[in-house]
C-alpha positions as CSV (number, residue, x, y, z in Angstrom):
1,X,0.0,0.0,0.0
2,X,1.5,3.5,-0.9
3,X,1.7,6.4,1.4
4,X,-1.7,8.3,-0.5
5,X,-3.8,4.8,-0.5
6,X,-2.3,4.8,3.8
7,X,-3.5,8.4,4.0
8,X,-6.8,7.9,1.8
9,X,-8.1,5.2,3.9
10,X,-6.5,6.3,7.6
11,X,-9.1,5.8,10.0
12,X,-9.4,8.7,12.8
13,X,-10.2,6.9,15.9
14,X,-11.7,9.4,19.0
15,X,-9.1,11.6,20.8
16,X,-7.9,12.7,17.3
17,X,-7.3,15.9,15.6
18,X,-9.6,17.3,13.4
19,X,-8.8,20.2,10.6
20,X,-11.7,22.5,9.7
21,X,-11.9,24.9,6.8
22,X,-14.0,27.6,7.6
23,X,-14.8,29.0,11.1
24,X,-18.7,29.8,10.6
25,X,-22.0,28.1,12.2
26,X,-21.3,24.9,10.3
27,X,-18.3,24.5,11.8
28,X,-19.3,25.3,15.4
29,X,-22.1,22.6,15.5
30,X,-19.5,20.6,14.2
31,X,-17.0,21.3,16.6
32,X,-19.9,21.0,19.6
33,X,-20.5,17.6,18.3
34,X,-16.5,16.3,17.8
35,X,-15.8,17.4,21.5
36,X,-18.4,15.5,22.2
37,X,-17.0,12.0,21.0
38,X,-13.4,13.1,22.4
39,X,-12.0,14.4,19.5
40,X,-10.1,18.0,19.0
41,X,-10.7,20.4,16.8
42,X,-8.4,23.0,14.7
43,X,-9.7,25.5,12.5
44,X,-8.5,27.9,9.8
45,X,-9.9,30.9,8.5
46,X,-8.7,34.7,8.0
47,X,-11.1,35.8,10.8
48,X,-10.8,35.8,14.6
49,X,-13.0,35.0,17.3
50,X,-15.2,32.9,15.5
51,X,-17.9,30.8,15.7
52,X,-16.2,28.1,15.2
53,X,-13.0,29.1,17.1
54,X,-15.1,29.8,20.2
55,X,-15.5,26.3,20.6
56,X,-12.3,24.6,18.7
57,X,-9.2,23.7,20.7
58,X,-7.5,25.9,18.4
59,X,-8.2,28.6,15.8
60,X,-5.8,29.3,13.2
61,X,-6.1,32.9,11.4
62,X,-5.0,33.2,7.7
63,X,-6.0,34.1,4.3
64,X,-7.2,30.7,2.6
65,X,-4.6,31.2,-0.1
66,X,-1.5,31.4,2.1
67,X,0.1,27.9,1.6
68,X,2.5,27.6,4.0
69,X,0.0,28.3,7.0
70,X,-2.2,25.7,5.4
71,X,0.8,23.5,4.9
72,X,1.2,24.2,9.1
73,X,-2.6,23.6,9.8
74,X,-2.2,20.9,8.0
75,X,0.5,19.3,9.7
76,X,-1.1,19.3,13.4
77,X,-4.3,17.4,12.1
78,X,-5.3,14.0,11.5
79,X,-7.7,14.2,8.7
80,X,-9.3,17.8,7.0
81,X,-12.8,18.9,6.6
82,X,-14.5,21.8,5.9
83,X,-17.6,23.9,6.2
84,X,-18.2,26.4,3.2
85,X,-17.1,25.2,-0.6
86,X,-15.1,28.7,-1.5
87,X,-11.6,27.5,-0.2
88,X,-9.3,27.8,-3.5
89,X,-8.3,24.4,-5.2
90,X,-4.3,25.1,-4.4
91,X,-5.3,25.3,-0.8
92,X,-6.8,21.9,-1.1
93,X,-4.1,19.9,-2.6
94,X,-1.4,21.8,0.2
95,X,-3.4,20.2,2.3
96,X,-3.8,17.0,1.1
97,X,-0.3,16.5,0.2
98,X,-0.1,16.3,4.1
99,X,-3.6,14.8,5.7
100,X,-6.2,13.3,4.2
101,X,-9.2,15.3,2.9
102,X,-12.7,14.5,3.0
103,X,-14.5,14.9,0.9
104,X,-12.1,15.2,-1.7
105,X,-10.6,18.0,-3.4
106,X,-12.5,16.5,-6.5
107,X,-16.2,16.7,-4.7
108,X,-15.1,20.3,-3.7
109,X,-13.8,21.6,-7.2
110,X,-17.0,20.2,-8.7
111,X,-19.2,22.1,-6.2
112,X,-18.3,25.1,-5.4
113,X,-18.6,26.0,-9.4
114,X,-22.3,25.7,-11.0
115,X,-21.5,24.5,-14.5
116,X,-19.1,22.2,-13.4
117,X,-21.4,21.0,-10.7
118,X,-24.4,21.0,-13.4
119,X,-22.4,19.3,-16.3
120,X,-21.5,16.5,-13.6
121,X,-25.0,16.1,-12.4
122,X,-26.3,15.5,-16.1
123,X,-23.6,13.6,-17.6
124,X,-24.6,11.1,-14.2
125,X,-28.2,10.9,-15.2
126,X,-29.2,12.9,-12.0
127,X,-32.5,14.9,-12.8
128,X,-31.5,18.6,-13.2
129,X,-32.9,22.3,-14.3
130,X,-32.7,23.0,-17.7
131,X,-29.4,24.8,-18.2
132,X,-26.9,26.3,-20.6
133,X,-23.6,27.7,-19.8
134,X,-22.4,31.4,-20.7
135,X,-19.2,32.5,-21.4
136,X,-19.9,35.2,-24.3
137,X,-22.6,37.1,-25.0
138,X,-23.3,34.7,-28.1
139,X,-23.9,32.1,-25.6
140,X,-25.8,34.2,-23.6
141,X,-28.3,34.8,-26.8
142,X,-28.1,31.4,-27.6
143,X,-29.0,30.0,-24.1
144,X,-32.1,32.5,-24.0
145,X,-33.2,30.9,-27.2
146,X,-32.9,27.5,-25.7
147,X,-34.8,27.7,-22.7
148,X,-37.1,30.8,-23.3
149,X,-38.2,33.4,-20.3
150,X,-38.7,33.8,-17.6
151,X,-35.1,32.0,-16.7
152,X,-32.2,32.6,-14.0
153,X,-28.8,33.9,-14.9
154,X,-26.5,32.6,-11.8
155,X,-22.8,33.3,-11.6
156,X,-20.9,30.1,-12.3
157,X,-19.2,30.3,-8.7
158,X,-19.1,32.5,-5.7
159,X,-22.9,32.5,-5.1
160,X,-25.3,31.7,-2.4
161,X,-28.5,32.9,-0.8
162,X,-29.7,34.4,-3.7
163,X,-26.4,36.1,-4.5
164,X,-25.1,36.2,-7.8
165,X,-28.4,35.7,-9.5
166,X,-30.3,37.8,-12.0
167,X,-34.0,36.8,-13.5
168,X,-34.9,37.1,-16.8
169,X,-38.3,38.1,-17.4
170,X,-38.3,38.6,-20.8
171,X,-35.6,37.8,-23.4
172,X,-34.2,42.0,-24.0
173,X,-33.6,41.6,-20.3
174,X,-30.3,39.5,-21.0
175,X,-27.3,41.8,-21.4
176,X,-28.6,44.1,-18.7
177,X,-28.7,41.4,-16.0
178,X,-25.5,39.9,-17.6
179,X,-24.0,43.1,-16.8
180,X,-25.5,43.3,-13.4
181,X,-23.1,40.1,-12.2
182,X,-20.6,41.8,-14.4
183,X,-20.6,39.9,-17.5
184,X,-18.6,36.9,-15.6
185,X,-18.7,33.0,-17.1
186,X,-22.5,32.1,-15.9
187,X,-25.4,29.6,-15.7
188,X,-28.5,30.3,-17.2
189,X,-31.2,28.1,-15.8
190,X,-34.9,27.8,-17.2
191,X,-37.4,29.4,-14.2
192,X,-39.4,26.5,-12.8
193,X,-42.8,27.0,-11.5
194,X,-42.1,24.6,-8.6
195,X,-44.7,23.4,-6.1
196,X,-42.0,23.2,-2.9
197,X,-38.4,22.7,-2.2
198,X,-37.3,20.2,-0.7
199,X,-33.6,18.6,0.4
200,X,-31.8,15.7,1.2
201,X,-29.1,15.2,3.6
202,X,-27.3,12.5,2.7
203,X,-23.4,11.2,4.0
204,X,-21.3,8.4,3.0
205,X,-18.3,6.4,4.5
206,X,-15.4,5.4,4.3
207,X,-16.2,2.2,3.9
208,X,-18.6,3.1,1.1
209,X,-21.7,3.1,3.0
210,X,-24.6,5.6,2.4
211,X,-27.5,6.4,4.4
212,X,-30.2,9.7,4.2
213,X,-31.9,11.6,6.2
214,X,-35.7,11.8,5.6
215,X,-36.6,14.5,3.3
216,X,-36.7,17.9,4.4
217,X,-39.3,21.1,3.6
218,X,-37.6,24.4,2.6
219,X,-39.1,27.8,2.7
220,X,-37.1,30.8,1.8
221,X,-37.5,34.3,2.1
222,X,-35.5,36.9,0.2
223,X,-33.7,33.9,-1.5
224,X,-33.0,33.1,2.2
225,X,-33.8,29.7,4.2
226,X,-36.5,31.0,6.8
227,X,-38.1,28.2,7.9
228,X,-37.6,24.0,7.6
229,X,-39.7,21.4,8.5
230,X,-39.0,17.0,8.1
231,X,-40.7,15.0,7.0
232,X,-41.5,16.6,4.1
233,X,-45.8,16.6,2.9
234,X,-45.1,14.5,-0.2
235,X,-46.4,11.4,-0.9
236,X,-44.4,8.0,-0.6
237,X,-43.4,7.9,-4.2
238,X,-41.9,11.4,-4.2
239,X,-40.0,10.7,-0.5
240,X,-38.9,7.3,-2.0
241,X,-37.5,9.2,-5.0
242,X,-35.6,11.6,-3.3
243,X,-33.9,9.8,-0.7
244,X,-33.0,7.8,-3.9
245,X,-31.4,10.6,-6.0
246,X,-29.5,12.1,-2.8
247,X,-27.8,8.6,-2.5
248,X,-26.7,8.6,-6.1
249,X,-25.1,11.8,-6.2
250,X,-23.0,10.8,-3.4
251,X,-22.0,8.0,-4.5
252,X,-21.5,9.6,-8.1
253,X,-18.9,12.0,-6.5
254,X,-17.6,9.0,-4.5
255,X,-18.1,11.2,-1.6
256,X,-16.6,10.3,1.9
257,X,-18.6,13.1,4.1
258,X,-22.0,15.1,4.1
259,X,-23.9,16.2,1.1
260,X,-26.9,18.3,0.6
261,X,-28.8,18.2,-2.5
262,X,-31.4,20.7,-2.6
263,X,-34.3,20.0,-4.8
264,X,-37.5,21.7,-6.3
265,X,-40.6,19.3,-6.7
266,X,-42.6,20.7,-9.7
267,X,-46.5,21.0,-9.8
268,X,-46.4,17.8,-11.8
269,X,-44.6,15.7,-9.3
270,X,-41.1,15.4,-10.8
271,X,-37.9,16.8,-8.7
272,X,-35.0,18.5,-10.4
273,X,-31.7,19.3,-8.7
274,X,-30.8,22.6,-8.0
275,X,-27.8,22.9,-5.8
276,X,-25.3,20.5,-3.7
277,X,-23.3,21.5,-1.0
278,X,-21.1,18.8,0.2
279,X,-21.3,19.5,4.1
280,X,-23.7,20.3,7.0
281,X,-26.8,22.4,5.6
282,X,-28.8,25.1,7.2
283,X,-32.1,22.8,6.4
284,X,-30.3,20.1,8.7
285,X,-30.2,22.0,11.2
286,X,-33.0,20.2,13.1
287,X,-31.1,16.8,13.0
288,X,-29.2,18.0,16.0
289,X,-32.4,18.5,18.3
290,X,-34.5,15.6,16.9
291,X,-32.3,12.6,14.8
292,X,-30.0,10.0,16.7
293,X,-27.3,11.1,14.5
294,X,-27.6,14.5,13.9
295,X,-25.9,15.5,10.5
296,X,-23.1,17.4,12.2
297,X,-21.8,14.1,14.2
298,X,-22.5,12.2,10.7
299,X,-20.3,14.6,8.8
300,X,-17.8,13.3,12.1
301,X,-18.6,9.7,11.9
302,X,-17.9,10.0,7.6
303,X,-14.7,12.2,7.6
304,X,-13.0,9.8,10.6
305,X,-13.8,6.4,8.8
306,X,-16.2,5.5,11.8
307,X,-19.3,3.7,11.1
308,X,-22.3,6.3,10.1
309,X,-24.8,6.6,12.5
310,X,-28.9,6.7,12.6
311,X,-30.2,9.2,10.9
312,X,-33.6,8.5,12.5
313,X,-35.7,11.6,13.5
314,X,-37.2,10.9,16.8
315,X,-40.0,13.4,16.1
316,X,-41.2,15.5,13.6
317,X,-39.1,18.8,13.7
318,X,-39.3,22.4,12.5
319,X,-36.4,24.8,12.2
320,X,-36.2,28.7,11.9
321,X,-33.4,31.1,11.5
322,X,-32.9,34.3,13.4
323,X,-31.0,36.4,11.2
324,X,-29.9,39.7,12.3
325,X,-33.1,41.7,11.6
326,X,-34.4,40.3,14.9
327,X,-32.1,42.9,16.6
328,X,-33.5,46.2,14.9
329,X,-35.5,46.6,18.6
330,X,-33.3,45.5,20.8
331,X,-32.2,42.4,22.0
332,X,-34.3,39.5,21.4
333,X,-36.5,38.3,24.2
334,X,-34.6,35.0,24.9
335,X,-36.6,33.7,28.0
336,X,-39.9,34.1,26.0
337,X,-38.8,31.8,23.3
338,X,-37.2,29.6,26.1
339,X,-40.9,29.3,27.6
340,X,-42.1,26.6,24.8
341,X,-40.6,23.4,26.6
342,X,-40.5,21.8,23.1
343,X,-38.3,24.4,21.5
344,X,-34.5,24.3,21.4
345,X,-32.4,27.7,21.1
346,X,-28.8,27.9,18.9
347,X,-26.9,30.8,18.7
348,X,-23.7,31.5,17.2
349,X,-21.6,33.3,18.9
350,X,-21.5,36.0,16.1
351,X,-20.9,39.6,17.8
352,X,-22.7,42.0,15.5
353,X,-26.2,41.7,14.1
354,X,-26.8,43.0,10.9
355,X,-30.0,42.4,8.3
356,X,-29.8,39.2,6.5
357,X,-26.9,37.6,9.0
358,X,-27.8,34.2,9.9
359,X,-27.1,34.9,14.2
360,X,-28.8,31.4,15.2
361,X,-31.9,29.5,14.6
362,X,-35.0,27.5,16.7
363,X,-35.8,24.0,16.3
364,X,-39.4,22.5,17.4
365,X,-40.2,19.3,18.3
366,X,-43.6,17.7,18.2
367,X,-46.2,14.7,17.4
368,X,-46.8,16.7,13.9
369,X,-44.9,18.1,11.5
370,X,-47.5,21.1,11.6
371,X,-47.7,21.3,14.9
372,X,-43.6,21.9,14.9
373,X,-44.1,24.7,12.4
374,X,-46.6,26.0,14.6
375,X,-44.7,26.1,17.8
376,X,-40.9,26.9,16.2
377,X,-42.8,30.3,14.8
378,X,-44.6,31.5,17.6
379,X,-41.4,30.5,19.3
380,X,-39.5,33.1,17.3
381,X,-42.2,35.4,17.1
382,X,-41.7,35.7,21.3
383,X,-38.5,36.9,20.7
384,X,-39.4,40.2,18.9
385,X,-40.9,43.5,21.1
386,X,-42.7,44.9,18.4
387,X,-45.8,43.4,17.5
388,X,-45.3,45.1,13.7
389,X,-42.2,43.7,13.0
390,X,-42.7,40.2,14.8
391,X,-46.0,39.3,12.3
392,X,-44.1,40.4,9.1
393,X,-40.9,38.4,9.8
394,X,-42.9,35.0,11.0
C-alpha cells in the first residue's frame, strides 16, 4: 500500500485531531458535536473570534490562499474537513499532500462552481434544471433561445442565498442582467414553477456506506432559508425518490462526508436538482435536536472512517433562522422563546447583528410536522418586542 492509499483510507479513531476549513455556524455545530465524542478540533480561516473558534481547541487565522499556513494547519491534524465550498483548489491539494481530505478535493472543485457542478449532475443521469452555460454574449443569446423566459442567470461560482443571481423576465432583459453580475462565465437556468423545495441530507463512508436523512421542507424568504420542517408533505413515491437521488449523487462523486442536494418538486410531481453543497446544511439543522445522529456528528462519523450513525428523527421537527433583523429593537426576548418546553435555542456566537446575518436558529419538536411549524414560529415570534415587526418576519 502506498503512502496516498495509507492516507486515503487512515481511520481517525476518537481523541484525534480534526482540521476544519471555515470558522462559521457549520463548523461550530461541528465542533460542539467532535468534543463530544473526544476528539479535538483546529480551525482555519482569516477571521478571529469565530464561531467556530469559540468552541475549537484551536483557531488558526489566515487568508485561505496562504500555503504555508495551510501547509502548518495541516500538519497538526489527523484528517481535514470543511464547512463552506469557497476555499481555493491550491489550498486543497497543500493540504492533502499532508492529511487526508474529505471529501475530496475533487467533490469540492465540482461544487463550489455551478456549471461544473451542473455538467457533472447531467452527464450522471441525475435529474436537473434545464441549463446552458455562458461565457460570451453569443452564448448568452443562444441560451435564451434554448430555454425561453422567464429564466435565472447565476454566476458560475461565488454564489449563495440568492447572491449572484439575476432573473430574466423577458428575453431584451439579458445583457442588462448579464451586466449586473458583471458579464462573468454564468449559468443560465430555465425558471421553474415549482410546487416546494425540498432537500436531502445524505453522508457516506469510508467504507462506502450511504445512508439519508428523511426528506426535508424548505421555505425561503429573500432567496434566504427561513423556515424547515422533516418529514416533508409529499407522498411515498416522491419521499422514496428523493432519498434515492441524494444517495446517487453521493456515491457519483464518490463522496466520503456530508452532502446536501437541494431539490424543487414541480407541480407535476417530478424533482429536479438545484444545488449541492457537500457538508452540513442550514435545512439540517433540526437533525441536531430531533435525529439520533444529527448531521453534524455524521459529517464526524464519515470524515473519521467510523461507522455512520442513525439518521432517525425521533420526532417531527421544525427549524427557523434568526437572522440579524431580529435585533432592529433591541435584543431578542430569549426567556420568551425559552418558555415553549419543546423548543431548542442555537446561537452562534457571532458579535454584530446585521440584516440578513444568519445569528442562530430554533428547532421545534412535536407529534406533527405542523404542529412543529406552529410552535418553532410562535417561538421566534416571542422573541421580537414589536408586535409590527414580529407578524411580518414570521
Amino acid at each position: 500500500m502506498t503512502m496516498d492509499d495509507e492516507r486515503r483510507l487512515r481511520i481517525v479513531e476518537p481523541g484525534g485531531t480534526i482540521g476544519v476549513l471555515g470558522s462559521g455556524q457549520l463548523g461550530r455545530m461541528f465542533a460542539i458535536a467532535a468534543r463530544r465524542m473526544g476528539y479535538r478540533v483546529h480551525t482555519f480561516s482569516p477571521d478571529r473570534d469565530t464561531p467556530t473558534g469559540q468552541v475549537a481547541d484551536v483557531e488558526a487565522t489566515a487568508a485561505y490562499d496562504d500555503l504555508d499556513a495551510l501547509r502548518a494547519f495541516a500538519s497538526r491534524v489527523d484528517v481535514v474537513t470543511f464547512e463552506f465550498e469557497n476555499v481555493p483548489a491550491a489550498s486543497v491539494d497543500a493540504v492533502a499532500a499532508l492529511a487526508p481530505v474529505r471529501p475530496s478535493g475533487f467533490v469540492l472543485h465540482t461544487t463550489q462552481h455551478r456549471a461544473r457542478e451542473k455538467t457533472f449532475l447531467a452527464d450522471a443521469g441525475i435529474p436537473v434544471t434545464p441549463f446552458r452555460l455562458v461565457h460570451t454574449e453569443a452564448d448568452l443569446m443562444a441560451a435564451v433561445a434554448a430555454l425561453g423566459s422567464p429564466s435565472v442567470l447565476k454566476t458560475a461560482s461565488f454564489g449563495y442565498d440568492g447572491k449572484g443571481q439575476v432573473k430574466l423576465r423577458a428575453p431584451q432583459d439579458a445583457i442588462s442582467a448579464w451586466d449586473q453580475i458583471g458579464r462573468q462565465p454564468a449559468v443560465l437556468e430555465a425558471f421553474i414553477d415549482f410546487d416546494r423545495e425540498v432537500s436531502v441530507i445524505a453522508a457516506r463512508g469510508l467504507d462506502g456506506d450511504v445512508c439519508a436523512y428523511d426528506v426535508i421542507e424548505n421555505d425561503h424568504r429573500n432567496h434566504i432559508l427561513d423556515v424547515s420542517v422533516s418529514p416533508a408533505d409529499v407522498s411515498p413515491r416522491v419521499r422514496d425518490e428523493a432519498l434515492r437521488i441524494g444517495r446517487a449523487v453521493a456515491e457519483a462523486l464518490d463522496l466520503v462526508g456530508l452532502l446536501c442536494v437541494e431539490m424543487f418538486l414541480t407541480k407535476d410531481d417530478r424533482l429536479l436538482v438545484n444545488e449541492l453543497a457537500p457538508r452540513p446544511h442550514n435545512s439540517g439543522h433540526l437533525t441536531f435536536d430531533a435525529a439520533v445522529t444529527s448531521q453534524f456528528e455524521q459529517q464526524l462519523r464519515a470524515v473519521c472512517g467510523l461507522p455512520l450513525g442513525d439518521p432517525r428523527l425521533l420526532r417531527p421537527a421544525a427549524m427557523a433562522n434568526l437572522l440579524g433583523d431580529l435585533w432592529s429593537d433591541g435584543e431578542p426576548r430569549w426567556a420568551e422563546a425559552c418558555r415553549f418546553p419543546d423548543v431548542k435555542l442555537h446561537l452562534y456566537g457571532k458579535s454584530e447583528a446585521r440584516p440578513g446575518r444568519k445569528m442562530g436558529h430554533l428547532t421545534a419538536l412535536a407529534e406533527t410536522r405542523d404542529a412543529a411549524r406552529r410552535q418553532v414560529l410562535a417561538a421566534r415570534e416571542a422573541l421580537v418586542r414589536s408586535s409590527s415587526f414580529s407578524s411580518v418576519r414570521a
